[in-house]
C-alpha positions as a Python dict, from the first residue, in 0.01 Angstrom:
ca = {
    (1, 'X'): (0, 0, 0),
    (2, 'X'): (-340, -59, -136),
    (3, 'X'): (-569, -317, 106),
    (4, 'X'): (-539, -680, 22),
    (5, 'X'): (-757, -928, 239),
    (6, 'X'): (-926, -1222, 224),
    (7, 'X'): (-1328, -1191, 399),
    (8, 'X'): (-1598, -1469, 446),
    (9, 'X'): (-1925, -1438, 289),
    (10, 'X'): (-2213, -1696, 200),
    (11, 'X'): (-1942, -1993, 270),
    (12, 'X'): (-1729, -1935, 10),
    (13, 'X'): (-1393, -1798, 85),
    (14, 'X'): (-1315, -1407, -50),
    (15, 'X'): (-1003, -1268, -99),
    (16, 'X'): (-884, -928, -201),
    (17, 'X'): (-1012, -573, -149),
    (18, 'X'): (-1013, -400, -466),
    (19, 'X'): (-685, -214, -572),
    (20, 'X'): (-743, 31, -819),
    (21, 'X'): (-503, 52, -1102),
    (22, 'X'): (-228, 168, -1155),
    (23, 'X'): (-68, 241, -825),
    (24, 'X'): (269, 111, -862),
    (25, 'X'): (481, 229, -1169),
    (26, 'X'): (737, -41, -1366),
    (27, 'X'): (998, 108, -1261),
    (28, 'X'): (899, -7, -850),
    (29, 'X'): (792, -358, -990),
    (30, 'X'): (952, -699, -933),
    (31, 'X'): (1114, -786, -1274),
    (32, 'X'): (894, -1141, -1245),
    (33, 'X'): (580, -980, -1137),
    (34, 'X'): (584, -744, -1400),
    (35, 'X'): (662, -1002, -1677),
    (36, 'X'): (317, -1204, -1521),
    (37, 'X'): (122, -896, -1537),
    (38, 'X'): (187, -825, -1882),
    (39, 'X'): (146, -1198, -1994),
    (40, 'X'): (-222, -1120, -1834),
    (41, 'X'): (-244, -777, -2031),
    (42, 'X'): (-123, -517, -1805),
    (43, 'X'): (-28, -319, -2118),
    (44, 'X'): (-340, -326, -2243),
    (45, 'X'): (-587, -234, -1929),
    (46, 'X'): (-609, 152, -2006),
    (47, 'X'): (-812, 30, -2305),
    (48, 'X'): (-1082, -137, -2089),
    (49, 'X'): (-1365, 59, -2032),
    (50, 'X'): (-1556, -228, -1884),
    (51, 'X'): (-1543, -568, -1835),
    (52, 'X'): (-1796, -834, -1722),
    (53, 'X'): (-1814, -1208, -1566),
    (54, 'X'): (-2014, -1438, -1378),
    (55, 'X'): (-1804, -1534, -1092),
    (56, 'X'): (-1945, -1909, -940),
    (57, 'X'): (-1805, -2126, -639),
    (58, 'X'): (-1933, -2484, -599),
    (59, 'X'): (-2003, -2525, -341),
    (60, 'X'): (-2254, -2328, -217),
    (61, 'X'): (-2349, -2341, -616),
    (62, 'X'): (-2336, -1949, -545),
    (63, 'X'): (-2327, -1684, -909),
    (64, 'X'): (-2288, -1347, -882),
    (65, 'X'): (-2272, -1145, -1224),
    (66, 'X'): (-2106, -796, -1241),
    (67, 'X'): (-2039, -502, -1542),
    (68, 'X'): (-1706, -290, -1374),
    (69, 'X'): (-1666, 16, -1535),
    (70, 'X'): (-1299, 102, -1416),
    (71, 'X'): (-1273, 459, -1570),
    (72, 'X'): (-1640, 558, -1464),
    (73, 'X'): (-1593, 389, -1110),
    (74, 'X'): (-1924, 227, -1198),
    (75, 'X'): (-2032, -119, -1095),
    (76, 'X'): (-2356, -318, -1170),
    (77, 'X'): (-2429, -608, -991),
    (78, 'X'): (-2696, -912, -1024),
    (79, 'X'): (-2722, -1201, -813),
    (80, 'X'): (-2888, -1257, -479),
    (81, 'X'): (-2989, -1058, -151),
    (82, 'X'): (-2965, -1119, 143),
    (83, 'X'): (-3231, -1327, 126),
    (84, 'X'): (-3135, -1555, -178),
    (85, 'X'): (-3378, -1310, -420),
    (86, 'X'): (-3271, -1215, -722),
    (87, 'X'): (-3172, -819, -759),
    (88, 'X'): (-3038, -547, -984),
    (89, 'X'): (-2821, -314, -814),
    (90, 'X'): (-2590, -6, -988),
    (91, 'X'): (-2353, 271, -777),
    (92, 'X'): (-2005, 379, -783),
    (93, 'X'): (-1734, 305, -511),
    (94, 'X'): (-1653, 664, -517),
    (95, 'X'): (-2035, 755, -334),
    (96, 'X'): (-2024, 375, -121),
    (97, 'X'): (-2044, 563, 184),
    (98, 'X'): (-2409, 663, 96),
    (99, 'X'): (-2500, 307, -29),
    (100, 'X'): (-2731, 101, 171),
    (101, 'X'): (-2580, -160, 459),
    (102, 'X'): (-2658, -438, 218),
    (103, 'X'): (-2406, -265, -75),
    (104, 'X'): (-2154, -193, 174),
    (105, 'X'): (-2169, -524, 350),
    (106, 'X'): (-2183, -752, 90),
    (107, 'X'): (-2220, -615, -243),
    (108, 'X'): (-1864, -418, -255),
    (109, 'X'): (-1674, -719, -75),
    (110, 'X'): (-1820, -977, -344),
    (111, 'X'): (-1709, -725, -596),
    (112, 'X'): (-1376, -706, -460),
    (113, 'X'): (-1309, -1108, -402),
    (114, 'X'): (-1506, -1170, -757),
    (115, 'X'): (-1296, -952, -961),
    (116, 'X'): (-983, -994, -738),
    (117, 'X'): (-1007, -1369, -837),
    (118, 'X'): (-1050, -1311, -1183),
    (119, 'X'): (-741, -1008, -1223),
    (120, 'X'): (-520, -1108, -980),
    (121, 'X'): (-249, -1136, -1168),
    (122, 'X'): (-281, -769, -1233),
    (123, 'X'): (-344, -706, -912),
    (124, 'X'): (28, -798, -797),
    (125, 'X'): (156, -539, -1035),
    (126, 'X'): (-113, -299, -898),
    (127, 'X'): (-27, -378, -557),
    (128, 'X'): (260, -147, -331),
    (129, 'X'): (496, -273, -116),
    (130, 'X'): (524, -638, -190),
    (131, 'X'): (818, -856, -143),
    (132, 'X'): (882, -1084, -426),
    (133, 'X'): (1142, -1421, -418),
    (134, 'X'): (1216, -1620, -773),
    (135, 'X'): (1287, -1957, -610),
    (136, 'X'): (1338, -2106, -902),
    (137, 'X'): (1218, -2433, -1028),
    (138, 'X'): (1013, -2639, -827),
    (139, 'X'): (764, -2967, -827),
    (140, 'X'): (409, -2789, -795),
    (141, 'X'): (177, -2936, -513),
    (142, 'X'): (-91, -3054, -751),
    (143, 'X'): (-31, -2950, -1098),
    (144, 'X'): (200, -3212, -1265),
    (145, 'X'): (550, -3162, -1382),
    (146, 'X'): (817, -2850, -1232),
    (147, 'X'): (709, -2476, -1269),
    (148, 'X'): (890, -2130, -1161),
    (149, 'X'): (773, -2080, -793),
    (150, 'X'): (724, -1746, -728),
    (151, 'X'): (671, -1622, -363),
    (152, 'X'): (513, -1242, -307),
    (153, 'X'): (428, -1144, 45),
    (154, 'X'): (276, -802, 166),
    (155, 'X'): (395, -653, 430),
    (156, 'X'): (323, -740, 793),
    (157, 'X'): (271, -343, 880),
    (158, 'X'): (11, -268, 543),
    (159, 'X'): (-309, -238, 740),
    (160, 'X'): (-600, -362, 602),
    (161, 'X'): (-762, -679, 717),
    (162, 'X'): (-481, -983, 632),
    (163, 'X'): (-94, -823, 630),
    (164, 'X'): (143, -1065, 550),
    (165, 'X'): (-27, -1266, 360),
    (166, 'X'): (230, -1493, 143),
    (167, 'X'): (110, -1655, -214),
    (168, 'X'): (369, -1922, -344),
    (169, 'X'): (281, -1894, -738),
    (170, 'X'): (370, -2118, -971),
    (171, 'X'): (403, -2035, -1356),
    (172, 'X'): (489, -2239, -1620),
    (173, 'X'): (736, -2265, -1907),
    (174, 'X'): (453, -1975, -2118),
    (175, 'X'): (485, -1741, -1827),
    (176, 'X'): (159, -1815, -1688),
    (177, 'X'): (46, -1912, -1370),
    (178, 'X'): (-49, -2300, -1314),
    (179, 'X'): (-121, -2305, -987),
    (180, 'X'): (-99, -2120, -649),
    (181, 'X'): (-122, -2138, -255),
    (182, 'X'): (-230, -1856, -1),
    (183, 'X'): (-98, -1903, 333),
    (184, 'X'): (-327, -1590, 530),
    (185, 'X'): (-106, -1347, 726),
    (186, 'X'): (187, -1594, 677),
    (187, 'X'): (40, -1887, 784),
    (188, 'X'): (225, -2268, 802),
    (189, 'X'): (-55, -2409, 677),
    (190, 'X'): (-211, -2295, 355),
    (191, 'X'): (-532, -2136, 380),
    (192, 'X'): (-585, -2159, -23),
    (193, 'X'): (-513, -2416, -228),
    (194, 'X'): (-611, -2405, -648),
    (195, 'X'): (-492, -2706, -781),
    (196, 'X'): (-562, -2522, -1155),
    (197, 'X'): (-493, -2192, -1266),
    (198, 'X'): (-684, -2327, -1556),
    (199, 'X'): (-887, -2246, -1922),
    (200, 'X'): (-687, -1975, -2043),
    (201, 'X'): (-907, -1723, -2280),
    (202, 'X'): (-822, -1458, -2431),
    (203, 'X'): (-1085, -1151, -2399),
    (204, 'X'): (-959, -877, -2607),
    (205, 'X'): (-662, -757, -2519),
    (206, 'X'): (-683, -973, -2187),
    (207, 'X'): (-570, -1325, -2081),
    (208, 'X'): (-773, -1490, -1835),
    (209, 'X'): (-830, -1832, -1655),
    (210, 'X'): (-1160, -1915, -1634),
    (211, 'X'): (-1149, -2247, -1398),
    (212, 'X'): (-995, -2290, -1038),
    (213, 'X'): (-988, -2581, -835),
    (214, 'X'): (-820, -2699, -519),
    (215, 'X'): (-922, -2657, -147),
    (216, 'X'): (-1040, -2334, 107),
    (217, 'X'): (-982, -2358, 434),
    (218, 'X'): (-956, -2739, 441),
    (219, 'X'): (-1261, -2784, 173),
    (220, 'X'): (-1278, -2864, -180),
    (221, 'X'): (-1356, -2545, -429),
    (222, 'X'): (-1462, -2507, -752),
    (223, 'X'): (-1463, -2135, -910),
    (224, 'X'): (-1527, -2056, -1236),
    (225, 'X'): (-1658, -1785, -1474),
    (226, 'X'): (-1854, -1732, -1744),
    (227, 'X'): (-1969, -1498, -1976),
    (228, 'X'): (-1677, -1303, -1980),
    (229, 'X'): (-1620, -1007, -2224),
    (230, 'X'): (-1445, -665, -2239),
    (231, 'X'): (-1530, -347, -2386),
    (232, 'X'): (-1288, -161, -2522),
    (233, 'X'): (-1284, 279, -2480),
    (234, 'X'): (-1425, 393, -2825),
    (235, 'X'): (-1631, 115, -2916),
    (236, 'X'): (-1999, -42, -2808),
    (237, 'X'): (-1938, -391, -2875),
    (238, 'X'): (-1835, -664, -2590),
    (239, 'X'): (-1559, -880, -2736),
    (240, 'X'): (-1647, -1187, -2576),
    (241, 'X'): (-1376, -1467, -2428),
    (242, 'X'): (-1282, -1734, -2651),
}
């Protein structure tokens, strides 16, 4: 299956290494996972040619903004350096290998967790080899009221840097996740915590949540994004979220 992991950078807790879509046909997809995708816009992705966000996690009051060009395998990035300086950076994950240590190091894995956050979602139908469990209704952790829990592990033998990992999702009566808990590589206790799944906007064809919050590894989170549009194949306008 395509990597999934979860990798610390600047304090904030990452999770995800990019999966590139599609990789896993309907057909191979959990019945429930595919209906969550396409409440997200799975149907629509192929007319994305390029999306971009501000991704920002309180604390360290971190923001990192990025333009992904998906069918160009082109991604801008500006935020800080290694150094906390502002910079303008530009390549494609298909040349990474010739990118300086900095890209490789920690450009392409905030890319990955930044995006990951914002799509994932879509990246569970995108994903091979998971096991999925409807458990039915259940009391959610934080967010009030009962919701569909959802479990979807990966597979203890995937490679990459956190097989097994299990998310317990939660989705409410519209089909869309509320709420969610990461327990890394199968874990008792949770590593990830969002109390929200929250601010639902639609950006073109798209559905996305815009606020998270809840607790990493033991500590209070806040992630959020902003300035999030979509540009659709044919067209030079950014439809913007609203």
């Amino acid at each position: 299956m395509t990597k999934a992991s979860r990798v610390s950078l600047m304090g904030v807790l990452l999770i995800g290494v990019l999966c590139l879509p599609p990789s896993v046909s309907a057909q191979q997809r959990s019945p429930i996972i595919d209906q969550l995708a396409k409440t997200y816009g799975l149907d629509s992705w192929d007319q994305v040619e390029a999306i971009r966000f501000t991704f920002h996690a309180e604390p360290p009051g971190l923001a990192r903004s990025w333009v992904w060009e998906p069918k160009a395998d082109r991604i801008s990035y500006n935020g800080p350096d290694k150094d906390g300086k502002p910079v303008q950076i530009t390549y494609s994950r298909s040349q990474l290998a010739s990118q300086s240590a900095f890209v490789k190091e920690m450009v392409d894995p905030a890319f990955n967790n930044d995006q990951y956050a914002l799509l994932l979602p879509l990246h569970f139908a995108w994903d091979n080899g998971l096991t999925v469990q409807d458990e039915g209704m259940h009391k959610g952790r934080l967010v009030k009221g009962s919701a569909r829990k959802i479990v979807v592990k990966y597979p203890s033998d995937s490679g990459g840097y956190t097989p097994g990992d299990t998310w317990e999702l939660f989705l409410g009566n519209d089909g869309r996740l509320r709420e969610l808990v990461l327990r890394h590589g199968g874990s008792i206790k949770p590593t990830l915590t969002y109390a929200t799944w929250a601010d639902h906007k639609t950006v073109g064809p798209l559905l996305i949540s815009l606020d998270k919050r809840g607790t990493a590894d033991g500590q209070k989170i806040h992630v959020f994004f902003t300035d999030v549009a979509v540009k659709l194949a044919g067209t030079s306008t950014w439809i913007e979220a609203k």
